[in-house]
C-alpha positions in Angstrom: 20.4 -75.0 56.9 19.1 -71.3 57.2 18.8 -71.6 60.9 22.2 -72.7 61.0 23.3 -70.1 59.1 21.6 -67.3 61.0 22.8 -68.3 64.3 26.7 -69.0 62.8 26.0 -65.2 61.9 24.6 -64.1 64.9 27.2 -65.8 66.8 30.2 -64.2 64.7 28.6 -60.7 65.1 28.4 -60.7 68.7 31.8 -61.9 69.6 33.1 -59.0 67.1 30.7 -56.7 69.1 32.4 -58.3 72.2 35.7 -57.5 71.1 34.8 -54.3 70.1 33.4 -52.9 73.4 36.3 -54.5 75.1 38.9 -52.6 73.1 36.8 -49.1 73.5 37.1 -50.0 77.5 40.7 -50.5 77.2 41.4 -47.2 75.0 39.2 -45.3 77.5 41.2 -46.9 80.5 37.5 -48.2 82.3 37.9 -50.2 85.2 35.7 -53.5 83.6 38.4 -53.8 80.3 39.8 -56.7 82.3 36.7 -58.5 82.5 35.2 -57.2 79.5 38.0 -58.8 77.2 37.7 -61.9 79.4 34.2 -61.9 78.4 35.0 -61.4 74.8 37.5 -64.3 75.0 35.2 -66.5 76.2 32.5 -65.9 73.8 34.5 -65.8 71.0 36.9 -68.7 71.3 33.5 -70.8 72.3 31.3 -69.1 69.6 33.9 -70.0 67.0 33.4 -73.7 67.8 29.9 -74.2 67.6 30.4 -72.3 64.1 33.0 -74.3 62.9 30.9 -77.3 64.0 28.4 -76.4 62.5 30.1 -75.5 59.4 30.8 -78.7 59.5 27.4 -80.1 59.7 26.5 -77.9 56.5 28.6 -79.4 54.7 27.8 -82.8 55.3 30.0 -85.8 55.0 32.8 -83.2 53.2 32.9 -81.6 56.8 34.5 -84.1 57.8 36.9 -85.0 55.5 40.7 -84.6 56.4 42.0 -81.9 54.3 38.6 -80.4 53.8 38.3 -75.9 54.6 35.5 -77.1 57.6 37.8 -79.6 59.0 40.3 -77.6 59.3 38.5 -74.2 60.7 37.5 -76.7 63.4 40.5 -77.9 64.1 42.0 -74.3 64.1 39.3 -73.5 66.4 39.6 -76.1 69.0 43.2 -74.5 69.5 42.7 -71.1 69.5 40.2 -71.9 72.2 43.1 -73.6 74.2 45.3 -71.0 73.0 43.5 -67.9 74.1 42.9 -69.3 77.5 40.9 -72.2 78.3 37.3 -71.2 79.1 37.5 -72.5 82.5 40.2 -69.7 83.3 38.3 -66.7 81.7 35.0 -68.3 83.9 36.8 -68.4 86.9 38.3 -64.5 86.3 34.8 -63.4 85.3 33.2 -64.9 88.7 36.0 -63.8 91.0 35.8 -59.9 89.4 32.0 -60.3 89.7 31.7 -61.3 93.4 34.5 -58.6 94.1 32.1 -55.6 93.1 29.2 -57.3 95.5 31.8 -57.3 98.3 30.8 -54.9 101.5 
């Protein structure tokens, strides 16, 4: 369980790190705050979903159960990940912005 806990952590720090640097690009009007919050969009709505899951796996069989705060955090998850873009869209964004800078 403390593995599981670390990485749900270390998973929630990062994405708020994400975010951050992606805001700081926006304020300062850099050319990468596109990608960067694509980036952060990605990682987050993703990162949120393997902690919810395993969330859910800490908690056992009550994880599970309909009604139950782990249940619903992954339920709440799985749409914010649809909401906020699916990740195939903020992939495809990413890529295409990437290959443009490698472009002669």
């Amino acid at each position: 369980m403390g593995a599981k806990l670390a990485t749900m952590y270390t998973l929630n720090d990062i994405g708020r790190m994400m975010i951050c640097r992606a805001c700081w690009a926006m304020e300062k009007g850099d050319s990468d705050a596109s990608v960067l919050a694509s980036s952060a969009k990605l990682f987050a709505s993703e990162g949120v979903e393997q902690i919810a899951g395993m969330a859910m796996q800490v908690n056992g069989g009550h994880g599970y159960l309909k009604g139950s705060l782990a249940e619903r955090l992954y339920r709440d998850a799985r749409f914010a990940a649809l909401a906020c873009g699916a990740s195939e869209m903020q992939r495809a964004f990413i890529a295409k912005d990437t290959l443009d800078r490698f472009k002669a």
